[in-house]
C-alpha positions in Angstrom: -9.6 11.4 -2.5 -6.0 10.3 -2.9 -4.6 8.6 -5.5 -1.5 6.4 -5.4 0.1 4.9 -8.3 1.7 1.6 -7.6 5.2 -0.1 -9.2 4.9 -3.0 -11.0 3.2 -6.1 -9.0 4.1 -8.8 -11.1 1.5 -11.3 -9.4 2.7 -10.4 -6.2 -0.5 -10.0 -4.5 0.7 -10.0 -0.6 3.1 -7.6 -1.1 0.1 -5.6 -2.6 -2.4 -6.1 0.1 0.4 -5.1 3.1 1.2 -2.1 0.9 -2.8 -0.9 0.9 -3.0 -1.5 4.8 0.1 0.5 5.3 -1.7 3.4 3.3 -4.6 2.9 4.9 -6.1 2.3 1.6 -10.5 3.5 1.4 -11.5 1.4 -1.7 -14.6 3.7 -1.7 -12.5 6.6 -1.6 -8.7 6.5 -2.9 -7.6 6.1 -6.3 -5.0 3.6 -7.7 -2.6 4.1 -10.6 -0.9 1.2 -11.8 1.9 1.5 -14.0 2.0 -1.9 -15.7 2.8 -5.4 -15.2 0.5 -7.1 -12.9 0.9 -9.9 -14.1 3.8 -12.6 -14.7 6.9 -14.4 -12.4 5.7 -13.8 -9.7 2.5 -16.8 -7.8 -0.9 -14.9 -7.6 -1.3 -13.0 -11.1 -5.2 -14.2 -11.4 -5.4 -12.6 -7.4 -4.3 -9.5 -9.2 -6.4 -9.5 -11.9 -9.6 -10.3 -10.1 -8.7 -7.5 -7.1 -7.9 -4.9 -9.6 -10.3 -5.6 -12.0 -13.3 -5.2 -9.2 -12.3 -2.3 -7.3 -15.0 0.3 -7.0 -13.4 3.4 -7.8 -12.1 2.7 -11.3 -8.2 2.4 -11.4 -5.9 3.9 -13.9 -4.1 1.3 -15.5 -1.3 1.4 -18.0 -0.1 -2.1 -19.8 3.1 -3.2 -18.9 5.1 -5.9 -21.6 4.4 -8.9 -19.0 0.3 -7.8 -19.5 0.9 -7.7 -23.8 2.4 -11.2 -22.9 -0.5 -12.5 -21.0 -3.2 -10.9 -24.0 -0.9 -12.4 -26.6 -0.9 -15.5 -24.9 -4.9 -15.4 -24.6 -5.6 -14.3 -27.8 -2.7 -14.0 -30.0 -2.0 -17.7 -30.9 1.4 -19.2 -29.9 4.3 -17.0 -28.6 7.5 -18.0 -27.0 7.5 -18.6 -23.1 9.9 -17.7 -20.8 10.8 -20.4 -18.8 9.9 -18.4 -15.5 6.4 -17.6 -16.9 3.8 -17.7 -14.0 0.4 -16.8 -16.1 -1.0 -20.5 -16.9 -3.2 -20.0 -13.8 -4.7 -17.0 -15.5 -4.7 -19.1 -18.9 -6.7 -22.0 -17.0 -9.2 -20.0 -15.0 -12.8 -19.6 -16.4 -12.4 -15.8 -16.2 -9.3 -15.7 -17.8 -10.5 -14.3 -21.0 -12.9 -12.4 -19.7 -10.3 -10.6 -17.3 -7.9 -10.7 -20.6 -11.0 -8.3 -22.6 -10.7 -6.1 -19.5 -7.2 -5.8 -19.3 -6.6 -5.2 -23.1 -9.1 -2.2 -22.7 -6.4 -0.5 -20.1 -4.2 2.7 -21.4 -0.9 2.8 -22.5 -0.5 6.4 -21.1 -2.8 8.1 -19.2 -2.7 11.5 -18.2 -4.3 13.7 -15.7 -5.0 16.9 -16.4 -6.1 18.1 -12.7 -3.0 16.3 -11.0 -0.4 17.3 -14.1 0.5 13.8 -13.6 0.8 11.4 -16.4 2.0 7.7 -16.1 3.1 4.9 -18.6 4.8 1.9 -18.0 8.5 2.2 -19.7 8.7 5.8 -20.0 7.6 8.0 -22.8 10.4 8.3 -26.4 12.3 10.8 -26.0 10.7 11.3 -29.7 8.3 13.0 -28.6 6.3 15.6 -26.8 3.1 15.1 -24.5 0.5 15.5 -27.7 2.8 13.4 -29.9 2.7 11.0 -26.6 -0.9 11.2 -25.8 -1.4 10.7 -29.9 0.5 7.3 -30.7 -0.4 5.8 -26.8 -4.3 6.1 -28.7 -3.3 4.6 -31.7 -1.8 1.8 -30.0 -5.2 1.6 -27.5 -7.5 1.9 -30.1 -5.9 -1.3 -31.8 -5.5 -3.4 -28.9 -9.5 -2.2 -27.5 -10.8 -2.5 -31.2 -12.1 -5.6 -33.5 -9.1 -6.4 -34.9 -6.6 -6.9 -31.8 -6.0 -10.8 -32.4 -3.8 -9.5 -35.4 -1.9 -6.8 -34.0 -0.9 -9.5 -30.9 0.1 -12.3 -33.0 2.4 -10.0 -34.4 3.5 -7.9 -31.7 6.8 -9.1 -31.2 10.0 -8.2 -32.4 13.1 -5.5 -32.0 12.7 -4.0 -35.3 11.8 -0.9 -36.2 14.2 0.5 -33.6 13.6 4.4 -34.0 10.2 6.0 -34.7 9.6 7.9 -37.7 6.1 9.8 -38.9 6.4 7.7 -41.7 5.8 4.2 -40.7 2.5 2.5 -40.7 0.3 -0.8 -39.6 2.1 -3.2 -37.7 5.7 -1.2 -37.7 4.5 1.5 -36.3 2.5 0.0 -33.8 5.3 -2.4 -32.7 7.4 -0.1 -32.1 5.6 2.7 -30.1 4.6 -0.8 -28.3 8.2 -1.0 -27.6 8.9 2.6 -26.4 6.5 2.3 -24.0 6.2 -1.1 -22.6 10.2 -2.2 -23.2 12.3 0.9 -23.2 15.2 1.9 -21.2 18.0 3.0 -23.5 18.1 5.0 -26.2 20.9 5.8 -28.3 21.5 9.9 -29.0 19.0 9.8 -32.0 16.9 8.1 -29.8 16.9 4.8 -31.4 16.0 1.9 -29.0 18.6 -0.4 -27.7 16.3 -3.4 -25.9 19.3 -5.9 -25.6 21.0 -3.8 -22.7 19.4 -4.7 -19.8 22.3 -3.7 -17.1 22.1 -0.6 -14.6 23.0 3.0 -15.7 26.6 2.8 -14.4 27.3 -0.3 -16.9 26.3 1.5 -20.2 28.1 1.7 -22.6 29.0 5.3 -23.8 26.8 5.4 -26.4 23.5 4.8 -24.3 21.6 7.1 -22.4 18.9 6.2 -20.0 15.8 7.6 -21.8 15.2 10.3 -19.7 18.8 11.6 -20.2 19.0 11.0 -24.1 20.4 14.5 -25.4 17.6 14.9 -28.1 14.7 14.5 -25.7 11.9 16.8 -26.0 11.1 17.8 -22.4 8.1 17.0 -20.9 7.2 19.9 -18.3 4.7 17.6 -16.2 5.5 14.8 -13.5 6.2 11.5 -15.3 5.3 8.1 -13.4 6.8 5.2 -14.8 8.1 1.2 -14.1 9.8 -1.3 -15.4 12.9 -0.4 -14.8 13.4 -2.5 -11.2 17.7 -2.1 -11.8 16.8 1.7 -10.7 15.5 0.8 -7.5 13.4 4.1 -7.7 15.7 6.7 -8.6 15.4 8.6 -11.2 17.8 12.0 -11.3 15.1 14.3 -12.8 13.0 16.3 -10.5 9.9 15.0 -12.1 10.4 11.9 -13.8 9.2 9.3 -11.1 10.6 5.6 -11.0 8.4 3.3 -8.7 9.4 -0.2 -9.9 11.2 -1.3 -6.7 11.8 -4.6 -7.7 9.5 -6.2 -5.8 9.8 -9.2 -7.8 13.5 -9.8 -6.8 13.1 -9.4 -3.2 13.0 -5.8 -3.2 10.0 -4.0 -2.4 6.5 -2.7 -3.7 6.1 1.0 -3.8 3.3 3.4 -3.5 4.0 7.0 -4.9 0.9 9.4 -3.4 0.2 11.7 -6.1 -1.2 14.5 -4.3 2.2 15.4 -3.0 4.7 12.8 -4.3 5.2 10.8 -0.6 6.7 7.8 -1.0 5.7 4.2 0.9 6.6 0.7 0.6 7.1 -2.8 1.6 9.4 -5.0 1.7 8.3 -8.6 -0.3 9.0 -11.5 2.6 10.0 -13.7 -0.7 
């Protein structure tokens, strides 16, 4: 049974369905990973949704920040738009909510022992090791899965705090491990978060590292999937740190990473 973990679909849903044929995808017998945002900007988020949602073997799916804006905008109360939001379709449909519950009871990391393979949207803080990972991706789960997720989402937004510390608690300290792993690409050398920079590596500033390269990071001696980061266009310098966010969105294309061996496929969005 091969699994394949798949870059960020953003609603995209004929980009995903070519990129099954070309794997020759068994829904009865292959595994998908998806590393977050399947929904949002781009036209058939609710197609997502209801395709990944159903598929017989159980996906692995980590949240992505465009899926926290979809359950914030389901169940959070009022939070700013983006004027290219695509998600009222999902907002209108008479499964929305009920695809929302399933959706908010996704991971934020997952990890797989068998495969040493372990896979979260934005990249894991440099912070922190794979228990220290592992521990505050369950917090954050816990929250979002649990009876009280309507007041963690209504408050989920915001840059602030910017660096994690053991000592912060309740919202704080959920909103920012939210932000290490669902908005994170640069990190200062203390590994603070800098979520304003949104420019390719080669335009930092000298006092940002990708968070991969940060100086202080504690390695991670696993292979680390991740998304988000679509200015990459897939490559990542470390041997086993794994960008698969293609940009698929942006005319680029949708990527499939076979886990099993790390083969690459994709295809190219006809946008």
């Amino acid at each position: 049974m091969p699994d394949y973990a798949i870059g960020d679909v953003q609603g995209c849903f004929e980009p995903l369905q070519r990129l099954l044929e070309l794997i020759d995808f068994n829904e009865k017998r292959d595994r998908l990973w998806f590393v977050g945002d399947l929904v949002n900007r781009g036209p058939e988020s609710l197609a997502v949704l209801r395709f990944v949602s159903s598929l017989p073997v159980t996906p692995r799916v980590t949240l992505g920040n465009h899926d926290l804006h979809l359950l914030a905008s389901l169940f959070g109360g009022r939070p700013w738009r983006g004027h290219d939001d695509t998600l009222q379709e999902v907002m209108r449909a008479a499964d929305g909510e009920a695809l929302g519950h399933w959706l908010r009871k996704q991971s934020i990391l997952y990890y797989s022992p068998e495969l040493q393979v372990v896979m979260c949207h934005a990249g894991i803080s440099p912070l922190w090791d794979l228990p220290q990972a592992m521990q505050h991706a369950r917090e954050l789960e816990e929250v979002l899965a649990g009876e009280h997720y309507r007041d963690f989402l209504s408050c989920m937004y915001g840059n602030k705090p910017d660096i994690w510390s053991d000592d912060l608690r309740g919202n704080d300290r959920l909103r920012v491990i939210t932000n290490y792993y669902t908005r994170m690409r640069f990190c200062d050398a203390q590994g603070r978060l800098e979520l304003d920079f949104k420019e390719t590596v080669a335009q930092a500033p000298a006092h940002l590292y990708p968070w991969y390269e940060v100086p202080c990071r504690k390695e991670i001696d696993i292979d680390i999937v991740f998304g988000h980061w679509a200015a990459l266009m897939g490559k990542c310098p470390h041997p086993k740190i794994h960008a698969i966010d293609t940009g698929c969105l942006w005319g680029g294309q949708l990527t499939a990473l076979r886990l099993q061996d790390m083969q690459r496929f994709a295809v190219w969005n006809k946008k």
